[in-house]
N, C-alpha and C positions, 0 to 999 in steps of 0.2 A: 336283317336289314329289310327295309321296306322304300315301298315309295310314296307312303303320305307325308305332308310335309303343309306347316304354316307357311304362307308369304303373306306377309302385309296384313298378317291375325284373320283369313281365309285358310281355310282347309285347301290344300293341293291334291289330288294325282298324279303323280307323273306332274305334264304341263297342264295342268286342266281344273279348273276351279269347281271345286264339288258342289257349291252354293250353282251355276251354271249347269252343272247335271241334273241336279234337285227342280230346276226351273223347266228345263227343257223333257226330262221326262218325269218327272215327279215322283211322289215318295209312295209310301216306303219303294228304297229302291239297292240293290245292292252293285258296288262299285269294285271293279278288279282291276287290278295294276300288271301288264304283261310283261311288266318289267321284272318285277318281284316273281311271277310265279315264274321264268327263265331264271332269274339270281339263284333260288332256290334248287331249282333243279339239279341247277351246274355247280352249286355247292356237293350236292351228291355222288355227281357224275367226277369230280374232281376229290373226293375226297375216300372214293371207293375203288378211284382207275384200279388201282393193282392186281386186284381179282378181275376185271371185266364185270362188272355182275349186269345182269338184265334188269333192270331198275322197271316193273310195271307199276303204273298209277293207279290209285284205287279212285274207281270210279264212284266209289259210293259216296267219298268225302267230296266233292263236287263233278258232277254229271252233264253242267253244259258241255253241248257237243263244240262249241267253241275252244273249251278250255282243254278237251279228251284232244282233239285235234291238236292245238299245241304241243300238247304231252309227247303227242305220237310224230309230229313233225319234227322236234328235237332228241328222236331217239328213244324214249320211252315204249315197251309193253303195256299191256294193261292187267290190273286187278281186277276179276269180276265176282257179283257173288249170286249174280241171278242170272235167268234169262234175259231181263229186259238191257241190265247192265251189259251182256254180252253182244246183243243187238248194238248197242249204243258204242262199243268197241270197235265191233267190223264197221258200221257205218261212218265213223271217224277217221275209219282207212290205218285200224290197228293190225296190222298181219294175224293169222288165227297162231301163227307157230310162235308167236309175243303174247298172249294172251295166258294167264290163270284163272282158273275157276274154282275159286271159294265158296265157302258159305255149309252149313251144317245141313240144310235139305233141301238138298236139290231134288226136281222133282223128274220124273220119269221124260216128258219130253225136252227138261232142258241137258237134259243129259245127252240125250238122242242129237238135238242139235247141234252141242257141245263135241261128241265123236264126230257130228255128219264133217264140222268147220275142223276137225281135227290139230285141235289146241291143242299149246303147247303141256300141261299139264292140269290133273283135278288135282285138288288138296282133300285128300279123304279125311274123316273126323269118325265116322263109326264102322261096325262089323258091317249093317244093314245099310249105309251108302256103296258099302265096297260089290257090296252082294250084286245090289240095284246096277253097277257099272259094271260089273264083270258078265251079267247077263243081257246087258242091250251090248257091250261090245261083243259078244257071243252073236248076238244076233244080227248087228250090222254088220261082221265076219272084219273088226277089228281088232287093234289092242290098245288097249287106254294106259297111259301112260300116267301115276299116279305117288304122287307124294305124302307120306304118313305125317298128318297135323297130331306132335305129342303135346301132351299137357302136361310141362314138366313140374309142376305142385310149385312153384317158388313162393314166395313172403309176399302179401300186398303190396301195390308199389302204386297202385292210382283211383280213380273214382271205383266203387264195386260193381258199376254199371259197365264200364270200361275196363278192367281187369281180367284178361280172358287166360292167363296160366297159375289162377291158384281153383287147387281141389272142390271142387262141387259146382262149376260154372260147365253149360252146354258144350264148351268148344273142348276138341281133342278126344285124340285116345289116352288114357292115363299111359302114366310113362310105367309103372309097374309091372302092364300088360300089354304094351303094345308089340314085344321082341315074341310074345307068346302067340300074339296074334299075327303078326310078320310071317311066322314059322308056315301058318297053311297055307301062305302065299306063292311059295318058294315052287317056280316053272311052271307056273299058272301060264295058259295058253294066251288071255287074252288081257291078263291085266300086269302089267312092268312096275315095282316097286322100284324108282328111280331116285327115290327126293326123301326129306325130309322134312317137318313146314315147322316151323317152332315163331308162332306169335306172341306175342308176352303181353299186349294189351296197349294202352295209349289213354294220355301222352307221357312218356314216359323222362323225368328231368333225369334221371341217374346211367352213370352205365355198371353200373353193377349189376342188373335186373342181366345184363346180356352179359358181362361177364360168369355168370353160373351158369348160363343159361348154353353157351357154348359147351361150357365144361361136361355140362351132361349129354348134350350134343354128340361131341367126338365119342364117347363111352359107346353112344346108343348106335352111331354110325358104324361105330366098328362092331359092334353085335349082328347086326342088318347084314355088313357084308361077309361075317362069318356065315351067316346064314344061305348065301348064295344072290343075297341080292347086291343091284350093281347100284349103288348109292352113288350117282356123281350130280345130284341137286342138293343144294341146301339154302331154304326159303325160309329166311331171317323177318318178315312180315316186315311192317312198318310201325310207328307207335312212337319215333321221335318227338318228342316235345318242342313248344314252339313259346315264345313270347304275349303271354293273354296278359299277364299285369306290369313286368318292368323288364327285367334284362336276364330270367329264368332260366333258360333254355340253353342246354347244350351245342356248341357247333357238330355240324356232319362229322366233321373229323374228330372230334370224341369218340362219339360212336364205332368210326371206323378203327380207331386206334386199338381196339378191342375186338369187333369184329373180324375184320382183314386176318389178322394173325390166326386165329381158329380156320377160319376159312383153306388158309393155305395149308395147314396142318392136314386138314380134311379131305382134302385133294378135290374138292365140289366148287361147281359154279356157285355164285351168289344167288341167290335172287333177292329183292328188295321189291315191298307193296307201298312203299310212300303214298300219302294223299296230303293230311292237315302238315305235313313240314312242308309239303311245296306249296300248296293254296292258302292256309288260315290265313297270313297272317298280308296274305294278296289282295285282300276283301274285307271292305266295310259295309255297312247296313247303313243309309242315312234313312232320316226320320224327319217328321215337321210335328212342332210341338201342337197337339189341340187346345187343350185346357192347363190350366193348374189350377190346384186345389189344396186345401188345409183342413184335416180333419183328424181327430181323433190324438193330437200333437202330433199328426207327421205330415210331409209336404210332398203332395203326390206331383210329378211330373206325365201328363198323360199325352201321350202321341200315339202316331198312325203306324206303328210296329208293334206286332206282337207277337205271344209264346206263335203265330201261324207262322209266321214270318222268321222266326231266330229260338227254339226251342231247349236250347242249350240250357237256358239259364235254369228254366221251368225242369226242366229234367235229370240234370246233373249239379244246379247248385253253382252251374259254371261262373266265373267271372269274365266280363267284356268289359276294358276300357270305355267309357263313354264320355266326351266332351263336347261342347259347341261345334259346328263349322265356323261361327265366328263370333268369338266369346269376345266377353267386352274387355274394355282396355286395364281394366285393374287387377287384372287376372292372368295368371300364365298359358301359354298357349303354343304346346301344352303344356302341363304342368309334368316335372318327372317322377310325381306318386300322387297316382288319380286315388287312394284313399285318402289320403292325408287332407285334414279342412284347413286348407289354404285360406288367407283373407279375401272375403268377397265370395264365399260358396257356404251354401244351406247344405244340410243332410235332406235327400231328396229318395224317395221310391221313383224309380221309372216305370210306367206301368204301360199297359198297351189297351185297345179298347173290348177285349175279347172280353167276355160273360164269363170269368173265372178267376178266383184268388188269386190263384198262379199262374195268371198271366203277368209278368214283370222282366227286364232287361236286367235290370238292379236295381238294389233295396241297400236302404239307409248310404247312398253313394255322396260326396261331397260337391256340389256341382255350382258352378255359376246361376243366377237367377238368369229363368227363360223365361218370355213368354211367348203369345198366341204366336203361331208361322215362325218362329226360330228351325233354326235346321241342329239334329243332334247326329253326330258317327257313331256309332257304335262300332268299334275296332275287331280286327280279330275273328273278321263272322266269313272267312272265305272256307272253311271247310261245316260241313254238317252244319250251314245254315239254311240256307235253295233246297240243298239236299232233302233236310228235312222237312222243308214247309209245308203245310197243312192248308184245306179250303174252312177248318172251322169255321161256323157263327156266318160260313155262307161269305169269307173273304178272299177276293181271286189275288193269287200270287203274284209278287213283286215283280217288277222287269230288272233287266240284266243286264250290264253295262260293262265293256270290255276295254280299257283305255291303253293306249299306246303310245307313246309321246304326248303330243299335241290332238291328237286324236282316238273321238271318243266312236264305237259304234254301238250301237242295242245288239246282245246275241240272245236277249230272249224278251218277248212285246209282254207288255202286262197284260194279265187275264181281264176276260170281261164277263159281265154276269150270265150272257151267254154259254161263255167256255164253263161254267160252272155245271149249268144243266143239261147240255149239249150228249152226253153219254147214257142219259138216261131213257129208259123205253119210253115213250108217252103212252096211254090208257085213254 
């Protein structure tokens, strides 16, 4: 469920007419529903009660401090996978003993900083990160508290860009040899084998991928504590699937109906890294059309969004719903299968103005005729789209728009050409 919504063949927010955001701060702009990223949440929080789990948000899937703040005022930990992300935690007012720290290379001082805030836990992935933390907690005369990320080999299940637990991808310890590599761990002074971390990638529509994925789990947990370690973490990542084309998407309590059960078998807290289930589907990208054009038999749609602005597309192949904000009268609105060529819609490229082929939103998409100053949504862009944004071709990024009922505020001002060169030395 979300909260965009037609009245009167206007695109809504909540109460707030998107075509009236569009005017008042201009495009490309992205638009988030505080409604929707709370729905979500508490579909989580409600669909996981049984275990308690620590639910942290993953900051990387959106990083306004607006939005981390929310996260963390309703309860939420954080996911981190950097230092800056970490920053961006505490100063949101995330407690450090809520916080995880992810990611495959961490670097000598964000680790430093990581013990100084004394988080809640690292997620380790090689010999050579464990090495790297067991010796600055050596030297800051701590103990790092540490959960083994396995990579338990499973079958494909989503983009291969995005599939982070089958054989030959960066993330993890192979599951083969991670109970071998446990083994030198065992009364380590300064480093605590507490957890487990098992990410399986995103977005993921099945729960099968986690029902194996538990199953090897418990095997691998009770190995761990044969070995003397006191396993009472178990970091199920995030990777929930969400609604980008019609009705896809598994509810929380899918999920948990599988999960939970392992869980309590295991006798381990939960943890949970949510990002794209509680923000995608929070956030739109609106657009204003520049030009169109006919060349080549195909019908380009060109507006003021591009791969800098919403990269998904250009990088994964992803698909985004895109319709009018206020498509004309012979047309649905919306329509309930944005492929499908509806009467009154061309096959159109959406493209953006960036100097490169693949720059595009979507390609061959069935769409109503726009032209010059039409406003277009682009749905579905509330995770890994901000995130990602880029100053290519020298373009400053989009402002940020937080709406709440009736009420809209900026949580982030559009760049200006300024802000673009402002970091650099001058000569």
């Amino acid at each position: 469920m979300d909260h965009f919504t037609y009245r009167h063949r206007v695109l809504h927010c909540e109460e707030v007419s998107v075509a009236d955001l569009a005017e008042r701060f201009g495009t490309p702009l992205y638009v988030y529903s505080r409604a929707t990223l709370l729905h979500h949440l508490r579909q989580l929080q409600e669909a996981f009660a049984a275990v308690r789990p620590l639910i942290c948000y993953s900051i990387k899937s959106n990083s306004n401090l607006h939005i981390v703040r929310l996260m963390v005022e309703h309860g939420t930990g954080c996911d981190v996978t950097s230092g800056g992300e970490l920053y961006r935690a505490l100063k949101a007012g995330c407690p450090a003993e809520k916080i995880v720290f992810a990611g495959v290379g961490k670097t000598d001082a964000e680790i430093r900083t990581a013990l100084d805030r004394d988080v809640a836990l690292f997620n380790v992935e090689s010999e050579g990160e464990l090495l790297a933390i067991a010796d600055l907690a050596r030297a800051a005369g701590r103990v790092a508290r540490v959960a083994l990320r396995v990579n338990p080999d499973l079958p494909p299940k989503t983009h291969v860009k995005t599939d982070t637990s089958v054989k030959g991808v960066k993330f993890g310890l192979d599951i083969e040899t991670v109970v071998e590599f446990a083994q030198r761990l065992v009364g380590h002074p300064h480093v605590q084998v507490v957890g487990l971390h098992m990410h399986l990638g995103s977005p993921i529509l099945s729960v099968e991928p986690y029902r194996q994925g538990i199953e090897k789990g418990l095997i691998l947990i009770d190995k761990l504590r044969a070995q003397g370690h006191r396993i009472d973490v178990w970091n199920m990542g995030g990777g929930f699937g969400i609604h980008y084309r019609k009705q896809e998407a598994l509810p929380a309590s899918a999920f948990a109906a599988v999960i939970v059960p392992g869980i309590q078998a295991s006798g381990c807290r939960l943890i949970l890294e949510p990002g794209r289930f509680i923000v995608g589907n929070a956030g739109i990208l609106v657009s204003r059309v520049i030009y169109t054009k006919d060349s080549g038999g195909k019908h380009f749609v060109i507006q003021d969004a591009a791969m800098t602005d919403l990269v998904r597309p250009t990088l994964y192949d992803s698909f985004h719903r895109i319709w009018p904000v206020a498509p004309p009268a012979d047309v649905p609105a919306p329509p309930s299968d944005y492929e499908a060529d509806l009467p009154g819609t061309i096959r159109s490229d959406v493209v953006g103005p960036v100097c490169e082929s693949g720059d595009f939103l979507a390609k061959d998409r069935a769409l109503p005729p726009v032209v010059r100053g039409d406003l277009l949504a682009t749905f579905s862009a509330g995770a890994y789209g901000m995130a990602m944004a880029s100053n290519y071709n020298g373009r400053p990024r989009a402002a940020e728009v937080l709406v709440a009922g009736r009420d809209a505020i900026l949580i982030r001002r559009r760049e200006t050409f300024e802000d673009l060169v402002r970091p650099e030395v001058e000569v």
